[in-house]
N, C-alpha and C positions, 0 to 999 in steps of 0.2 A: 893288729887291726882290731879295734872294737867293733862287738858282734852288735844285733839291731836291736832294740827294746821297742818296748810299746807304753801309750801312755793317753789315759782320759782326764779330760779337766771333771774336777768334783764340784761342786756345791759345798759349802758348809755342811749342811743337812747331809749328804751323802756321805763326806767324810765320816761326821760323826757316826754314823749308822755301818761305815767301813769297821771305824774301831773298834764299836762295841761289838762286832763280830769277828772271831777268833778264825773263823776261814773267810772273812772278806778282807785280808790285810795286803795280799799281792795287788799290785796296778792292775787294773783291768785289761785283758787286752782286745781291743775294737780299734786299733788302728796302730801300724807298723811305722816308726820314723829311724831311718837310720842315723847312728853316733857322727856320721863322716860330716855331716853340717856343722855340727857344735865345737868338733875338737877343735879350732882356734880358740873357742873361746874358754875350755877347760878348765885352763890355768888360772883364769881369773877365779872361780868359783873358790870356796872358803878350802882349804887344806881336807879335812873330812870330810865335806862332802864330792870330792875328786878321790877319797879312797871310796866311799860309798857307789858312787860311780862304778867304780876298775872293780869294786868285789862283786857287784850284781849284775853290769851290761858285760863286763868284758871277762870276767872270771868264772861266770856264771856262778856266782856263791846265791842258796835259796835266802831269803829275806830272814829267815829263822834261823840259817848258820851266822848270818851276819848281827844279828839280834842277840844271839847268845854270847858272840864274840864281845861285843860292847858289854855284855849287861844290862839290856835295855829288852823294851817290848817289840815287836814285830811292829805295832801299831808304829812306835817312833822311826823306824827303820823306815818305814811304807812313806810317814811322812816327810821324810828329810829328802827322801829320793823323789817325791814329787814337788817340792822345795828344789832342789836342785835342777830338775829339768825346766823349771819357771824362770829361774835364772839363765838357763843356758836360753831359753825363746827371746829371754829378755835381752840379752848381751846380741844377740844372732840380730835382733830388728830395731837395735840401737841404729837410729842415722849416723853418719860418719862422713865425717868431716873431710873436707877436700886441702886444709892448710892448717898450721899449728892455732889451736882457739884464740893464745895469745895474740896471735899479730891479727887476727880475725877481730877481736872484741878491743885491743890496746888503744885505736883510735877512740872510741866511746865512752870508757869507762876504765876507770884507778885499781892499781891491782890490788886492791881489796877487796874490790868487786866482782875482778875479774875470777880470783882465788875459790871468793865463797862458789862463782856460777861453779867451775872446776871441784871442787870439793861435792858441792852436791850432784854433778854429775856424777863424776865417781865411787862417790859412799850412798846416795839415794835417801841419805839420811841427816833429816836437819841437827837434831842433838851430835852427830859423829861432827858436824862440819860444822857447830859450834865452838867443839871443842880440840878443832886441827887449827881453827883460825886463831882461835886463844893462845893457842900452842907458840904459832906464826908469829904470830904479832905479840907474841907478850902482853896479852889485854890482862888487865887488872879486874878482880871483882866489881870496882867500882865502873868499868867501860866494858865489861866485859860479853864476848855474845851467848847469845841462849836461842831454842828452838825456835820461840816465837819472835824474836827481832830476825835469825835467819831466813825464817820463811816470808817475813815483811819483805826485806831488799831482795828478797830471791824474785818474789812477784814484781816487784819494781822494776828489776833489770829485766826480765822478762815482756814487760810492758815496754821498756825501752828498745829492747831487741824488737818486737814486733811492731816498732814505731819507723825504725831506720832500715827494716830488712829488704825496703823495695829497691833502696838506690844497691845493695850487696849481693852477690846470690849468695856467699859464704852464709851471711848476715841470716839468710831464710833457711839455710840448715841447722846453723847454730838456735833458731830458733825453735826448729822441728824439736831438736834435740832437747834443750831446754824445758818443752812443754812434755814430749815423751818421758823426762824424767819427774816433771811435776805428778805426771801422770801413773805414775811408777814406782811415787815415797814408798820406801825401807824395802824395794828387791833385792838390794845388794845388802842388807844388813841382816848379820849371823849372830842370832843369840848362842853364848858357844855356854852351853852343859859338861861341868868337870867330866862326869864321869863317860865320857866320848872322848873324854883326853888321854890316849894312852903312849903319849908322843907327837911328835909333828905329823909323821907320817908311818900308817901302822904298818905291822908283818902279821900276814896271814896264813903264809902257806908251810 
């Protein structure tokens, strides 16, 4: 069982003022949430940041053994784990869906369409779900997608879904959904830093 942590949302300003101070690297603690919400959604989070997790909620490792471990600064340590808990609120207050999207959006819309809405739900990231859909479909340079045509028909179909979602009730989650992830570009996207790579999954103890 994961033990409880604690966690404050920052500012920018705050942050930075966190880093540049060598004892203001730990989360602050002014309010208790316990793990037992999140663990569904755990596994989605990036590979490291599910070890950063288990060494400092559930292993109790200080932010400074885990810092040292990587090779890295406490600051970046401070930051991935509160990077991480933004993704577990975010994955936790994702709407959810009552039936498969497909058979939900298939009447409306080609599944090209349907692929990108699905990709950018799941990646949050237009460049990643330019280039799953390139992948897909074998798009050529000359047809090929890019951020900004993704975000065009993102908004299109979005527009679309909020045009038909009164005859649907699916129709009105699938919408929720869609705008909570508009709302939401690149939570799920991990810029991954080699030297955080010391395997898929590390050994600590």
């Amino acid at each position: 069982m994961m033990s409880k942590y604690v966690q404050k949302n920052m500012s920018p300003h705050d942050m930075a003022n966190c880093f540049s101070n060598r004892n203001s690297y730990s989360l602050m603690e002014t309010s208790k949430i316990s793990l037992k919400d999140y663990e569904p959604f755990l596994s989605q989070l990036p590979s490291r940041e599910q070890d950063l997790i288990d060494m400092y909620y559930s292993k109790g490792k200080k932010q400074k053994e885990i810092a040292e471990f990587f090779g890295v600064t406490q600051g970046a340590i401070s930051h991935r784990l509160s990077r991480a808990i933004k993704r577990l609120e975010f994955l936790r207050d994702m709407p959810k869906l009552n039936e498969n999207i497909n058979n939900i959006l298939g009447k409306y819309f080609k599944p090209f369409e349907i692929d990108l809405m699905k990709f950018m739900i799941s990646t949050t990231c237009q460049s990643k779900t330019a280039k799953l859909l390139n992948i897909k479909y074998e798009l050529t340079s000359t047809n090929s997608m890019t951020q900004v045509k993704v975000r065009h028909k993102f908004d299109r179909c979005l527009q679309k879904v909020a045009k038909y979602k009164r005859h649907n009730k699916d129709l009105k989650i699938c919408h929720e959904l869609l705008k909570y992830t508009k709302e939401n570009l690149y939570m799920l996207h991990e810029v991954v830093l080699p030297h955080f790579n010391k395997g898929y999954r590390v050994k600590y103890e």
